[in-house]
Phi, psi and omega in degrees: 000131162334136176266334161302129155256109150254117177301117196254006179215133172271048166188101171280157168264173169285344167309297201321303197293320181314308202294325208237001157334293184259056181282162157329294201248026163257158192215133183264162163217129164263152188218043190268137176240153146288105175293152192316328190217134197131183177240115191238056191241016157223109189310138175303111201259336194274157133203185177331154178273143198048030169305143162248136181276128200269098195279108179308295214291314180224015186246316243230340188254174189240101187301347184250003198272157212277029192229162162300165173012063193272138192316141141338140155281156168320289175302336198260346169265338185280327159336302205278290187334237142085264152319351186241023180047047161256139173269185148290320182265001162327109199242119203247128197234124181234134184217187172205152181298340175258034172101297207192027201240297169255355143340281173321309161352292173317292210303321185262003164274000188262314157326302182298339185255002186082040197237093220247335156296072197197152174229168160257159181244122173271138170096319163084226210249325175293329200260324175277004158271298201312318179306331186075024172277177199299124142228212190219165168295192187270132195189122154291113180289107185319140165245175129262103175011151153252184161264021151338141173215174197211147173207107157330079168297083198294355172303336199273012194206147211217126187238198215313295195285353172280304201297334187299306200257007160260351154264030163243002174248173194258009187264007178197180232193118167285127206237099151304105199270345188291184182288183204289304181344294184303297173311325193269344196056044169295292159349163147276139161257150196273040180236084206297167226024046155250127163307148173270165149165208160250165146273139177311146169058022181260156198218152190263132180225096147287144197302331179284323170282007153264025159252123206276186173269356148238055189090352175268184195279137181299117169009151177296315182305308173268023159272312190300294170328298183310316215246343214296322200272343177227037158275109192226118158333305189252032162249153147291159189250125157267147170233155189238118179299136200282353183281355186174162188262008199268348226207127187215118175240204203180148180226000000 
């Protein structure tokens, strides 16, 4: 078997995933969080088979910092990546039990560090029971350390005085992914003492209307459609992660 897998999309199907289970040199990652909103008291016992867990919350985030699910050091994801028997040649398909929701995370903090052969599972875990392919309980799978190296993209994080000083210029263009609820401060926020409101000169896309009904990422054509209204030649686009108003990254 080839020892190359290369991903020509950052986004499979479970067909896909199915096909190429027992390559070498691929590695699932679940990267399931508990939402901000919502009921999360019935757990999952099952997944993909040789799945590794990507602890979003506390291997992956920088745990002392005073915000929740704070970008990371350099050094402390090529460690926990490491720890999770990721290689350099590694081919990592990342997915979470609610479909389409901390999966991109995974995917874009692996981006951010320089690391580009990774994919989402359309559909996530909910679209591979629906298939009926195989799993397993929950179990942590014994690894060997890897060779992973994280090399740091700063393009990919826009932090407090970049955002300060782009909603007052006209060169980028603020992408709010929580709900219309939220954004508008219909709402309530489920986080207690976060306020409610927006960034100033900022515009509302939830994250949920780039999901079809039955939970995969919606087609390129009504992908197209959606971004069709804030497509400006002499802007960057920022999306604001939808868990919170603290934490902006820019694609």
């Amino acid at each position: 078997m080839n020892s190359e897998l290369l991903l020509a999309s950052p986004i499979v199907s479970v067909a896909w995933l199915q096909k190429h289970l027992s390559h070498p040199n691929l590695v699932i990652l679940n990267a399931t969080i508990p939402k901000v909103t919502g009921n999360d008291t019935n757990l999952n016992e099952y997944q993909i088979p040789s799945t590794r867990f990507f602890d979003l919350k506390n291997k992956f985030s920088d745990v002392s910092a005073p915000f929740p699910t704070t970008f990371p050091s350099e050094e402390q994801f090529e460690l926990e990546a490491q720890n999770l028997g990721i290689n350099k040649k590694s081919t990592i398909v990342v997915y979470d039990e609610k479909g389409i929701y901390s999966s991109p995370r995974a995917w874009w903090l692996f981006k951010a560090f320089g690391f580009n052969n990774i994919a989402v599972l359309n559909g996530g875990f909910p679209a591979w029971i629906k298939s009926d392919y195989p799993t397993e309980n929950k179990q942590n799978n014994k690894v060997e350390k890897g060779d992973f190296k994280a090399k740091l993209q700063p393009n990919y994080m826009k932090f407090f005085e970049n955002i300060k000083r782009e909603t007052q210029d006209n060169t980028h263009l603020i992408v709010d992914a929580r709900s219309e609820g939220r954004f508008k401060a219909l709402e309530s926020e489920p986080r207690e003492g976060l306020r409610s409101g927006k960034i100033p000169n900022s515009i509302n896309l939830p994250y949920e209307n780039l999901i079809d009904a039955y939970g995969l990422l919606k087609s390129d054509i009504e992908l197209k459609q959606l971004f069709q209204p804030f497509q400006k030649k002499t802007k960057h686009l920022l999306f604001l992660v939808a868990q919170g108003l603290q934490l902006v990254f820019w694609l």
